[in-house]
N, C-alpha and C positions, 0 to 999 in steps of 0.2 A: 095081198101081195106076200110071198113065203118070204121068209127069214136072208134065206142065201142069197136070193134075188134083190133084198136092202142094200145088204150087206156088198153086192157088186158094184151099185150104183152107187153106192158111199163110197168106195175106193177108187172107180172108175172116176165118178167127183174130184174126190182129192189128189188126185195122179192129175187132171188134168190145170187143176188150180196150181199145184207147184209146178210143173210143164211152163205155165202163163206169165209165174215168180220168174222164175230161173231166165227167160226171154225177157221179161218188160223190166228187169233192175240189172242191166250191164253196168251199171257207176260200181256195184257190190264185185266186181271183179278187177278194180284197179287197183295198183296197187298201193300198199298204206302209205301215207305221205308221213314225215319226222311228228309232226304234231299228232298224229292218229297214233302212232306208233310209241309214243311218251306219255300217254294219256292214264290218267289212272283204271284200273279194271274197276267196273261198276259192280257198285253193291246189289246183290241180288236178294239173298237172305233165305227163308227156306222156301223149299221146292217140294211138290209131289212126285215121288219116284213111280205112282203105278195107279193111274188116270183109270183102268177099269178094274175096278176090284173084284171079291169073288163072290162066283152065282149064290146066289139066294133061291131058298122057296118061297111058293108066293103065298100069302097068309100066313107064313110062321115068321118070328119073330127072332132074326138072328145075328151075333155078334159080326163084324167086319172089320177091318185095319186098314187106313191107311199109310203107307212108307214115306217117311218124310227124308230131305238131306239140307245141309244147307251150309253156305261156302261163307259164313261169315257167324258166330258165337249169338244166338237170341235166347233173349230171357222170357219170363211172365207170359209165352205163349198160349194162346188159347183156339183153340178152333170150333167152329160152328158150321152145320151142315144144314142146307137150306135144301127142301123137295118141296111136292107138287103136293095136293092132298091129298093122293090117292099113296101118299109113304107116312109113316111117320117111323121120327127118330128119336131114341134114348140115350142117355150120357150115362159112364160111368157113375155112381156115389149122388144118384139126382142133381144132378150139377145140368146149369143150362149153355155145359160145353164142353170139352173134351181136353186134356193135351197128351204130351210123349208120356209113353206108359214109364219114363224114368224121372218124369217130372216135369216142371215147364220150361225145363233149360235141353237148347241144342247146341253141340258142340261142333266146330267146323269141322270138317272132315267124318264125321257120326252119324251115323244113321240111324231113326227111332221111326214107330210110328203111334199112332193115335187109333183110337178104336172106339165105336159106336154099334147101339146095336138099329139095327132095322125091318120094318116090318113093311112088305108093298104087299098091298091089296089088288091083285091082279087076276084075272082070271084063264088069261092065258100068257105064254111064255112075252116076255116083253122087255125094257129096258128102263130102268129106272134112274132117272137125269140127277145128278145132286149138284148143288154148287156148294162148294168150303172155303170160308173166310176163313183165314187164321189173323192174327191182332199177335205182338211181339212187341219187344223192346232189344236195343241193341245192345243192353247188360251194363251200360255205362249209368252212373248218379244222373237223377233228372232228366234222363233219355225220354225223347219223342216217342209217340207207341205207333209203331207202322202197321198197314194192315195190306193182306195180301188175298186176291181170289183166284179160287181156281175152279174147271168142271170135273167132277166126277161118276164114272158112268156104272153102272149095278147091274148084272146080268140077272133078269126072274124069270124062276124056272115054275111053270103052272102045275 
């Protein structure tokens, strides 16, 4: 099956699953009641600003960034990127992880990203799946260490 022809049925897909959202949850359009409306904003913490990162070649070995943001101050960040076998991934400074290229600290309202290098072993043009744990602290004495995943998708170019 070609490229463009996925690529329809993935959007065609996902047009019709929020189409299904947007009908099967009418509660999500009433309006706030005082208690929803007072409530405190939930802590999120940091986020991937950019879910597919850039093409790569396939067999060569090369660096990538992720963009991170995050709406609340995390410390002792560390991220780690999990693939299939047919990728493998290296960390800056032989480290078995990665963090913001200004340190392990994000600032709210700040954006950094992290960067790893990658090698897929593909032999044709293809899509390399990654999932990213990151692990943080929320900069506080004795703070809890959160940990957060997300998917990351690799464009390989054969």
């Amino acid at each position: 099956m070609r490229t463009g022809r996925r690529i329809g049925i993935v959007a065609a897909t996902a047009a019709a699953v929020m189409g299904l959202l947007a009908v099967a949850s009418p509660a999500s359009a009433a309006p706030a009641t005082d208690a929803q409306a007072s409530a405190p904003k939930q802590f999120k913490g940091p986020r991937v600003v950019n879910q597919t990162l850039a093409t790569v070649d396939a067999n060569d070995s090369q660096w990538v960034r992720v963009k991170w943001k995050t709406d609340r101050r995390v410390c002792d960040a560390q991220v780690v990127i999990w693939a299939n076998d047919d990728v493998q991934i290296d960390y800056p400074s032989d480290r078995d992880y990665t963090s913001f290229s200004r340190g392990d600290t994000l600032n709210r309202g700040r954006g950094d990203y992290t960067s790893f290098r990658i090698q897929a072993d593909f032999d044709r043009d293809a899509w390399a799946i990654l999932a990213a744990t990151i692990t943080y602290t929320d900069c506080s004495r004795n703070s809890d260490t959160y940990t957060s995943n997300t998917g990351l998708v690799v464009p390989v170019r054969a």
